[in-house]
RONU-64277 format. One line per 4 residues: their letters; for each residue z, x, y of N, C-alpha, C. Coordinates in Angstrom, 1 decimal, padded with zeros to 4 digits. Example, Ala and Ser with C-alpha at 12.3 -4.5 7.8 and 13.67 -1.06 7.14 Angstrom:
<fises>
AS) 007.8,013.2,-005.7,007.8,012.3,-004.5,007.8,013.2,-003.3 ~ 007.1,012.8,-002.2,007.1,013.7,-001.1,007.9,012.9,000.0
</fises>
This chain:
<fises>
XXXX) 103.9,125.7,108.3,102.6,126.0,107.5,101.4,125.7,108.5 ~ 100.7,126.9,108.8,099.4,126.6,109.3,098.4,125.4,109.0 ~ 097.7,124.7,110.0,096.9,123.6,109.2,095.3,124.2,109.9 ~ 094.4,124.3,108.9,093.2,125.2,109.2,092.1,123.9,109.3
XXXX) 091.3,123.9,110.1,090.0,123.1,110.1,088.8,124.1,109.3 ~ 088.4,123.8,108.3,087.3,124.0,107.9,085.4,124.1,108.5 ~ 085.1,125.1,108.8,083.7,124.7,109.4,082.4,126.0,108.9 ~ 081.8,125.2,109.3,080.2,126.1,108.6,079.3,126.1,109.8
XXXX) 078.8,127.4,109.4,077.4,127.4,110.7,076.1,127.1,110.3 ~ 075.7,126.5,111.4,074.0,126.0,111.0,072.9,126.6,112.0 ~ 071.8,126.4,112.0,070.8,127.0,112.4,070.7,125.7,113.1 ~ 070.1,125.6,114.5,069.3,124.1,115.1,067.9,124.0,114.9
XXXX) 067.3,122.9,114.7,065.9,123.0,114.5,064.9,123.9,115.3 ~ 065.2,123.8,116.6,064.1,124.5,117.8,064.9,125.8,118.2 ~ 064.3,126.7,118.9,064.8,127.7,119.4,064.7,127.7,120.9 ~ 065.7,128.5,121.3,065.6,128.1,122.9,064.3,128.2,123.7
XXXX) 064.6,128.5,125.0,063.4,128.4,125.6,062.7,129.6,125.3 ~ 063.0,130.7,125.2,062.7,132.2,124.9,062.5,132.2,123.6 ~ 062.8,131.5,122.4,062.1,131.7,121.3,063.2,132.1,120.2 ~ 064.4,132.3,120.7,065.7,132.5,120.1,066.2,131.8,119.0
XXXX) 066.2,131.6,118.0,067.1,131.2,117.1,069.0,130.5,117.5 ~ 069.5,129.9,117.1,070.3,128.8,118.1,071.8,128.4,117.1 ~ 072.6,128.4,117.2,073.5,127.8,116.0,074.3,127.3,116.7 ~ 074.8,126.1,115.8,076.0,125.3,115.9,077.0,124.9,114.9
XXXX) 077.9,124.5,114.9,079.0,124.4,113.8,079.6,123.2,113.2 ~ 079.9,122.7,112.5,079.8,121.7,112.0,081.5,121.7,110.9 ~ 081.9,120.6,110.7,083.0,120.5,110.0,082.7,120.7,108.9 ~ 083.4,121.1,107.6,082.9,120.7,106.4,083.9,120.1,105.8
XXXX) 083.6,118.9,105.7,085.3,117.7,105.6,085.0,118.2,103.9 ~ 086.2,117.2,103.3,086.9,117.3,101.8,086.5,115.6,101.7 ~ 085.4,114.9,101.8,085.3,113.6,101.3,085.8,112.5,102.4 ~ 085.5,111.5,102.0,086.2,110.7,103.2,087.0,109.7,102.5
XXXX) 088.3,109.1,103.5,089.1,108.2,103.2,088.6,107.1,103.3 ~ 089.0,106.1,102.3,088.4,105.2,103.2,089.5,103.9,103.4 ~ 089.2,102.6,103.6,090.6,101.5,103.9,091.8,101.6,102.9 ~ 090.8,101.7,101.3,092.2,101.2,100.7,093.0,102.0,100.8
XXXX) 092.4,103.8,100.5,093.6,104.8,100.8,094.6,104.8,102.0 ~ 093.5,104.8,103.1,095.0,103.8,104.3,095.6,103.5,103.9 ~ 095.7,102.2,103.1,096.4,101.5,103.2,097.6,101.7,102.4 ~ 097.5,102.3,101.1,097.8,103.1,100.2,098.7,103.6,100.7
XXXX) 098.6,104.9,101.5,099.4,105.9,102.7,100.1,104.9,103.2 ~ 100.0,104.2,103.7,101.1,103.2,104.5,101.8,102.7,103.4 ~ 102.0,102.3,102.3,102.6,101.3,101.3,104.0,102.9,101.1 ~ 103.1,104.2,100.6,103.9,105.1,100.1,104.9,105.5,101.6
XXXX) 104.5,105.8,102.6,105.2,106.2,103.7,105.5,105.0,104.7 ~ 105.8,104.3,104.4,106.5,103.1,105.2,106.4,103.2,106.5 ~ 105.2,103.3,106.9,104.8,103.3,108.3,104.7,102.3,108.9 ~ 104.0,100.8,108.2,104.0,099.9,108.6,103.2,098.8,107.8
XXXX) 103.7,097.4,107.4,103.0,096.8,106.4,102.0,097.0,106.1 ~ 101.4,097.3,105.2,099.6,097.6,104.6,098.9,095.8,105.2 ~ 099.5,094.3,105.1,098.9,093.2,104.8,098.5,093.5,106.5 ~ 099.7,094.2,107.6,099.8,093.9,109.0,098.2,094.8,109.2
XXXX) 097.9,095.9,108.7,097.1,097.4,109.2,095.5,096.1,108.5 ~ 095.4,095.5,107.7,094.4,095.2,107.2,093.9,094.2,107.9 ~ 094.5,092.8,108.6,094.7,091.8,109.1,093.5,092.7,110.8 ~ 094.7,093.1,111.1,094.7,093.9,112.7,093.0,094.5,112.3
XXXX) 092.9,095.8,111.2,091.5,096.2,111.2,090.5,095.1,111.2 ~ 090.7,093.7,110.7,089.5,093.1,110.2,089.3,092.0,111.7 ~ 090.4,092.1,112.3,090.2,091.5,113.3,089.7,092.1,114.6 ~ 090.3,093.6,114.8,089.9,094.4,115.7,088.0,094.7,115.1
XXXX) 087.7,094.9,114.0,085.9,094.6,114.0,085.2,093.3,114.6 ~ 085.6,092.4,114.0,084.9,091.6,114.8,085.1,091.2,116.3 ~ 086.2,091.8,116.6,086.4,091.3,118.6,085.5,092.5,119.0 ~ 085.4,093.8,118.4,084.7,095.3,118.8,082.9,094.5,118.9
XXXX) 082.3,094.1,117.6,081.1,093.5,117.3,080.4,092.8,118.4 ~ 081.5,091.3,118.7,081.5,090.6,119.4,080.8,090.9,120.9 ~ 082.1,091.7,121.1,081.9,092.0,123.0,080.9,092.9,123.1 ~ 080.2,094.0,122.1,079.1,095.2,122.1,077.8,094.2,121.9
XXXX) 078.4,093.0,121.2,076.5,092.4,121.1,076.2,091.8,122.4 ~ 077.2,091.3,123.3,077.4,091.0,124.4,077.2,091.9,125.4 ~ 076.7,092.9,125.6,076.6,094.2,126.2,078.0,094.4,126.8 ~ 078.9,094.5,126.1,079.9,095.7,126.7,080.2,096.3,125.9
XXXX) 080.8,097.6,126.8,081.8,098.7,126.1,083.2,098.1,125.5 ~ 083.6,098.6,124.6,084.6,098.1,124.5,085.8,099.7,124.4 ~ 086.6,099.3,125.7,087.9,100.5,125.7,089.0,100.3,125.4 ~ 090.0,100.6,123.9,091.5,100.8,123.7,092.5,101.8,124.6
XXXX) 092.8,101.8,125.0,093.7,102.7,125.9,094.2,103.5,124.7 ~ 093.8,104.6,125.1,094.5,105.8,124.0,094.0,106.5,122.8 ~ 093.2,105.6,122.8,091.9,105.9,122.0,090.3,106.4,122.2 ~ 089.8,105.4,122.5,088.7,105.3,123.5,087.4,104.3,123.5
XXXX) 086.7,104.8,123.7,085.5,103.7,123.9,084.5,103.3,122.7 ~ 083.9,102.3,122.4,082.9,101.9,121.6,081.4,101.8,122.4 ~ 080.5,101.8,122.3,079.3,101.3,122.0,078.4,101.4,121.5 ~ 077.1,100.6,121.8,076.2,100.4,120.7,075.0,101.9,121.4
XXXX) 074.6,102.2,120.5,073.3,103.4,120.6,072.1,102.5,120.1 ~ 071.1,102.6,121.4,069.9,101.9,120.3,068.9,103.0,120.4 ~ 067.5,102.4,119.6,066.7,103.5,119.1,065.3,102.2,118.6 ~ 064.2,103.0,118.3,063.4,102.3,117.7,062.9,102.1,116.6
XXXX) 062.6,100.9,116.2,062.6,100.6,114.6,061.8,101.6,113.8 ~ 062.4,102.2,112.9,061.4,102.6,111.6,060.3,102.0,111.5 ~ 059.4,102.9,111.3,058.2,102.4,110.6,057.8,103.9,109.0 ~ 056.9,103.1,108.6,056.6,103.6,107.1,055.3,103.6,106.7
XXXX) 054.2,104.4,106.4,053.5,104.8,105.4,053.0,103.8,104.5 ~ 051.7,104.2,103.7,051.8,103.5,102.5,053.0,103.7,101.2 ~ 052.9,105.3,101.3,053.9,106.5,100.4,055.5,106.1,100.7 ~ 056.0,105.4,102.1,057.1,104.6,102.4,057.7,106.0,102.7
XXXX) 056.9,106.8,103.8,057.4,108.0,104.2,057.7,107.2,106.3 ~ 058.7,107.8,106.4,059.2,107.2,107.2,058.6,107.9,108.7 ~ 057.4,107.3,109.2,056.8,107.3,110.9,058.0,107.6,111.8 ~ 057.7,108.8,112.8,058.7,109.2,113.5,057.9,108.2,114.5
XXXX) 058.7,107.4,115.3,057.6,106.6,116.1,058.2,107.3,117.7 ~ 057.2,107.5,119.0,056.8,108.0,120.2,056.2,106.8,121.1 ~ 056.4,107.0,122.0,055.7,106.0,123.3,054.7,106.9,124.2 ~ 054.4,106.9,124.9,053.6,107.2,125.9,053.8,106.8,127.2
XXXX) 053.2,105.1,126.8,053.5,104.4,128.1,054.6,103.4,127.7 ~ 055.4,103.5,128.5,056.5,102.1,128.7,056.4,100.7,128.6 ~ 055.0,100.5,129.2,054.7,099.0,129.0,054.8,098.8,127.7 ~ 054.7,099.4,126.9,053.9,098.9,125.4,055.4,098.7,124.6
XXXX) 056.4,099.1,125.6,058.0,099.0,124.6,058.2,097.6,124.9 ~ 058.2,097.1,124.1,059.1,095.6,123.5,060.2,095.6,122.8 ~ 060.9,094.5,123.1,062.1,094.0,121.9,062.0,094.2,120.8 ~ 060.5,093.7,120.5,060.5,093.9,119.3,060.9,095.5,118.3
XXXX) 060.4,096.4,119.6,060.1,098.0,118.9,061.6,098.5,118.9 ~ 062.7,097.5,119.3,064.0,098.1,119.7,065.1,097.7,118.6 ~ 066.0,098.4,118.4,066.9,098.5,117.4,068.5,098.7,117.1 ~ 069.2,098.8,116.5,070.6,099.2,117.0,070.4,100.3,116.0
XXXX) 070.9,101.2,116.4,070.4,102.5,115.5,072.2,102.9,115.0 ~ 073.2,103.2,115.9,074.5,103.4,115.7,075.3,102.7,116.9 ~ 076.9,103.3,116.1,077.9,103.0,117.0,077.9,104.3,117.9 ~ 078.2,104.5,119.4,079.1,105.4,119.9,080.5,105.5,120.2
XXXX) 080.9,105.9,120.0,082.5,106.7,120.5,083.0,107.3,121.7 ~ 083.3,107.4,122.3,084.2,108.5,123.4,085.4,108.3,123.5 ~ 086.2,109.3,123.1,087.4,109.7,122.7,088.3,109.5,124.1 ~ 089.0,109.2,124.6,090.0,109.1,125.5,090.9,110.4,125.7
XXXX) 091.1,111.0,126.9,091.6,112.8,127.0,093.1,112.5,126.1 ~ 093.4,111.5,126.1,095.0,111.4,125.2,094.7,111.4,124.0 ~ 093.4,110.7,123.3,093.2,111.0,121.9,092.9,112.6,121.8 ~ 092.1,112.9,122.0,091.9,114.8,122.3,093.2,115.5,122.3
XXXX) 093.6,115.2,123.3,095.5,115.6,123.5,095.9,115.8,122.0 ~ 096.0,114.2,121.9,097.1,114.5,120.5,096.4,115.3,119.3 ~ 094.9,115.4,119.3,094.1,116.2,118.0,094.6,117.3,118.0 ~ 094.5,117.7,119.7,094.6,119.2,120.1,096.5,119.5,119.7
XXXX) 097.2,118.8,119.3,098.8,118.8,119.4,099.2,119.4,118.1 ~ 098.3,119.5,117.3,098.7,119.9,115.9,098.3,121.3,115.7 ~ 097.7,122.1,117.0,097.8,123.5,116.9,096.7,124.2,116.0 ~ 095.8,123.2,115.6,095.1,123.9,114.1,094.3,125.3,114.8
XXXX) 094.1,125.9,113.1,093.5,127.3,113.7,092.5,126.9,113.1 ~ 091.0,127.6,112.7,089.3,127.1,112.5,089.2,127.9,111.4 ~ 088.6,127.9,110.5,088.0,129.2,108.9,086.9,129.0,109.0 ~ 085.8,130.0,108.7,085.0,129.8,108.8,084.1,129.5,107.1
XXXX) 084.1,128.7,106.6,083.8,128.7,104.9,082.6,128.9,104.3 ~ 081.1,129.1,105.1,080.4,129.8,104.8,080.4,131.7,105.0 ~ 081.1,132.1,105.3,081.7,133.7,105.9,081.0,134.1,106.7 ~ 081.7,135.1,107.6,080.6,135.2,109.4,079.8,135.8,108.8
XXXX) 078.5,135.4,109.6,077.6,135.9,109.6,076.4,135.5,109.0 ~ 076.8,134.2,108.1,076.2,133.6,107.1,075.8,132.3,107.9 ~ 074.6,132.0,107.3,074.3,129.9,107.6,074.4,129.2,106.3 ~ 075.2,128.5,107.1,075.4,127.1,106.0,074.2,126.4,105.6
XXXX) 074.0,125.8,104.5,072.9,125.0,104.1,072.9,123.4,103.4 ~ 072.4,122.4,102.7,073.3,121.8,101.7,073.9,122.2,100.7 ~ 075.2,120.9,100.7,075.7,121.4,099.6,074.7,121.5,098.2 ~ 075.7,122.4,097.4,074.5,122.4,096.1,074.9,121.3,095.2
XXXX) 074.5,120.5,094.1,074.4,119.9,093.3,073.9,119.4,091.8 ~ 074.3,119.7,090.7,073.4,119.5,089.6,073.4,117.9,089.6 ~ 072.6,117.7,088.6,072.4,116.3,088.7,073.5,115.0,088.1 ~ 074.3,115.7,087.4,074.9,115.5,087.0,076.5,115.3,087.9
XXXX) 076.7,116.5,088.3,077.4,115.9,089.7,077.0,115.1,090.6 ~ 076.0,115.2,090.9,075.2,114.0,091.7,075.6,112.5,091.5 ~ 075.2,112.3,090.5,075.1,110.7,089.7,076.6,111.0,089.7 ~ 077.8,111.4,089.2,079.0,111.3,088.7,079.5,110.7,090.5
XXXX) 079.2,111.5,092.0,079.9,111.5,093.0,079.1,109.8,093.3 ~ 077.6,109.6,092.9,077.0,108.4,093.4,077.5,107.7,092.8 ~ 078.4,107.2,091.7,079.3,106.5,090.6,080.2,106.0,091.3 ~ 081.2,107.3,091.7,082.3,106.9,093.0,082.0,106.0,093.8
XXXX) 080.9,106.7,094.8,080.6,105.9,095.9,080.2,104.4,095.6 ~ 079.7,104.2,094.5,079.1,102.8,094.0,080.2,102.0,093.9 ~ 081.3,102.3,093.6,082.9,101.3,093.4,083.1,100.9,094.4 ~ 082.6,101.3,095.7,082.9,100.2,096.9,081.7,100.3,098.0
XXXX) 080.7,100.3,097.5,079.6,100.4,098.4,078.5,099.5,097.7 ~ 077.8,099.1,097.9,076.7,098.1,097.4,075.5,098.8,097.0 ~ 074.9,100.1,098.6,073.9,100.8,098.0,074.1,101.8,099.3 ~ 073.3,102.8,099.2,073.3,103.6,100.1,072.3,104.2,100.8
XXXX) 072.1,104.8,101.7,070.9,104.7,102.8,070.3,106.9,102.6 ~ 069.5,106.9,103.2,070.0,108.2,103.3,070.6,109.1,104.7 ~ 071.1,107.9,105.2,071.8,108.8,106.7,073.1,109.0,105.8 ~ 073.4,107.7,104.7,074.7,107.6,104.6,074.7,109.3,103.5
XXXX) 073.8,109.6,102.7,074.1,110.4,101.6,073.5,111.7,102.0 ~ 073.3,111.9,103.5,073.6,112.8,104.7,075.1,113.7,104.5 ~ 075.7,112.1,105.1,076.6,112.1,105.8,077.8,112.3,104.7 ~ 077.8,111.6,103.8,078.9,111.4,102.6,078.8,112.9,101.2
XXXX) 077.6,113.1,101.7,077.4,114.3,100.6,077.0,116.1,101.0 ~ 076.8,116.2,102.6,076.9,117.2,103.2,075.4,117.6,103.1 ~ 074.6,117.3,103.2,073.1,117.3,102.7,072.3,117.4,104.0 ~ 071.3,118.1,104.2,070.4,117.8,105.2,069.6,116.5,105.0
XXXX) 068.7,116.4,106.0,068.1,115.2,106.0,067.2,115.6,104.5 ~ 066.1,116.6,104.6,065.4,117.0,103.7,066.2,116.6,102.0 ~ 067.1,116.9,102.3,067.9,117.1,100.7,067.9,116.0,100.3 ~ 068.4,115.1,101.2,069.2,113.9,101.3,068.1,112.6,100.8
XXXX) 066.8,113.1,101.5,065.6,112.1,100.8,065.0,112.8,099.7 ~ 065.3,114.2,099.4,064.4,114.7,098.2,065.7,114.0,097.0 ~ 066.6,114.1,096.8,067.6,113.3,096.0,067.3,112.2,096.1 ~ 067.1,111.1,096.9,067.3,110.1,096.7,065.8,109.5,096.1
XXXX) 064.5,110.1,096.2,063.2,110.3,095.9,063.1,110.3,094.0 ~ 064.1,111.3,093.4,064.2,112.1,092.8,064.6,111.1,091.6 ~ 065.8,109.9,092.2,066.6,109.4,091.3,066.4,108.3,091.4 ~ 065.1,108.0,091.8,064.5,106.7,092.1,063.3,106.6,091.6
XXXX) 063.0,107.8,090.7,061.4,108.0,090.2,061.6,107.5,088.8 ~ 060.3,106.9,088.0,060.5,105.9,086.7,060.6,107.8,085.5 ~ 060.7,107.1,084.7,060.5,106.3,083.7,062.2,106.1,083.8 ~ 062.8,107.0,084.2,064.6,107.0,083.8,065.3,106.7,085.4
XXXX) 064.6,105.5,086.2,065.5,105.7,087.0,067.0,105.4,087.1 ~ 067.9,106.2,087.7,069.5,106.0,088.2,069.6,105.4,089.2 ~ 068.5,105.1,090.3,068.3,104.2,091.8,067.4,103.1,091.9 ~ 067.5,102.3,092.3,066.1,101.6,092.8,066.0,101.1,093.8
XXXX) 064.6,101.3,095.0,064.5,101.3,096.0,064.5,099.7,096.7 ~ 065.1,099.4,097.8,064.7,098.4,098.2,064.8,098.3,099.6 ~ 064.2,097.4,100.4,063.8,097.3,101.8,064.9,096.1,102.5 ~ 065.7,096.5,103.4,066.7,095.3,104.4,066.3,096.0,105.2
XXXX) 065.6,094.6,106.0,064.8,094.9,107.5,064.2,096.3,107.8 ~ 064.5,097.3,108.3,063.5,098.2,108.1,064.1,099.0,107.7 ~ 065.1,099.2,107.1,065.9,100.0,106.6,065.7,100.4,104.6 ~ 065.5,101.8,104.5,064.8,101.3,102.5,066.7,101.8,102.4
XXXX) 066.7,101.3,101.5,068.6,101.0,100.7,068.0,101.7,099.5 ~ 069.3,102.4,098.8,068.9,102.5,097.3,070.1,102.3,096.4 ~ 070.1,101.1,096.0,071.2,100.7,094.4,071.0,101.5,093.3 ~ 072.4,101.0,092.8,072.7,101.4,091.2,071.8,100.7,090.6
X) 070.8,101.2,089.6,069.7,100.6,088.5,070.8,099.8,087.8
</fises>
């Protein structure tokens, strides 16, 4: 049985140097797994104790944490590399619209303005290897010739998928409801704006460190 990767085309913000219009491609995943289903999968297919895979994950985080807060990379053989990506802190508005912040001069960058923004990854040519071992073929699920956009949403689906997500998440950001819901950035804060507005709010906003979070009301 064929195994097909799913993908959609997008437009890039800027056009080339000539003025061109630009695209790139993008997966369109089916949700994400997350631990307990792992672990789940292992219990049903006897791969290997679920108590062993949980133990090993919670240990392999904090020795990964550890050695990156320490400035290093950290490399699994066969896998690949971790590190930290940094970037500069958010800043915000009165409106709590989020300041794209810029430098000029160098001097003026401090510690202070500096951040840990993400993790990086680099995949090891034997992790690639084995991706590339399963032969998959590509579909294209917006149809050629088409651009992908966000997903669509009633509000109703909305609140129902942010329900799910709330059974093991605390609150959510909007990179995360980017990322977890197929959304542009724009979408992604006009939703989260939306369901955080009174008299009936479903969200409420709040601030950890410069990051705004948004909970279940």
């Amino acid at each position: 049985m064929k195994q097909y990767i799913d993908f959609s085309v997008h437009r890039n913000p800027k056009p080339d140097a000539e003025g061109n219009d630009t695209y790139q491609v993008r997966q369109e995943t089916r949700g994400v797994i997350d631990k307990e289903q792992l672990l789940q999968h292992l219990r049903e297919t006897n791969l290997m104790k679920p108590e062993l895979m949980e133990m090993a994950l919670s240990v392999l985080e904090r020795v990964i944490v550890d050695y990156m807060v320490h400035n290093h990379r950290v490399h699994i053989d066969g896998l690949g590399s971790f590190y930290l990506k940094l970037g500069f802190r958010e800043r915000y508005d009165e409106q709590w619209n989020e300041i794209k912040r810029t430098f000029t001069d160098p001097a003026k960058i401090t510690g202070n303005d500096v951040t840990i923004e993400s993790i990086g990854f680099t995949p090891d040519k034997a992790f690639l290897k084995l991706l590339n071992h399963h032969n998959c073929h590509f579909q294209n699920v917006t149809g050629r010739g088409r651009v992908g956009h966000s997903v669509t949403y009633t509000e109703e689906e909305m609140k129902a998928r942010l329900d799910e997500f709330f059974k093991t998440h605390d609150f959510i950001t909007g990179k995360e409801m980017q990322q977890y819901f197929g959304l542009t950035r724009y979408m992604a804060q006009k939703w989260l704006e939306q369901l955080s507005t009174a008299p009936e709010r479903y969200l409420t906003v709040r601030k950890i460190g410069s990051t705004l979070t948004y909970h279940r009301t």
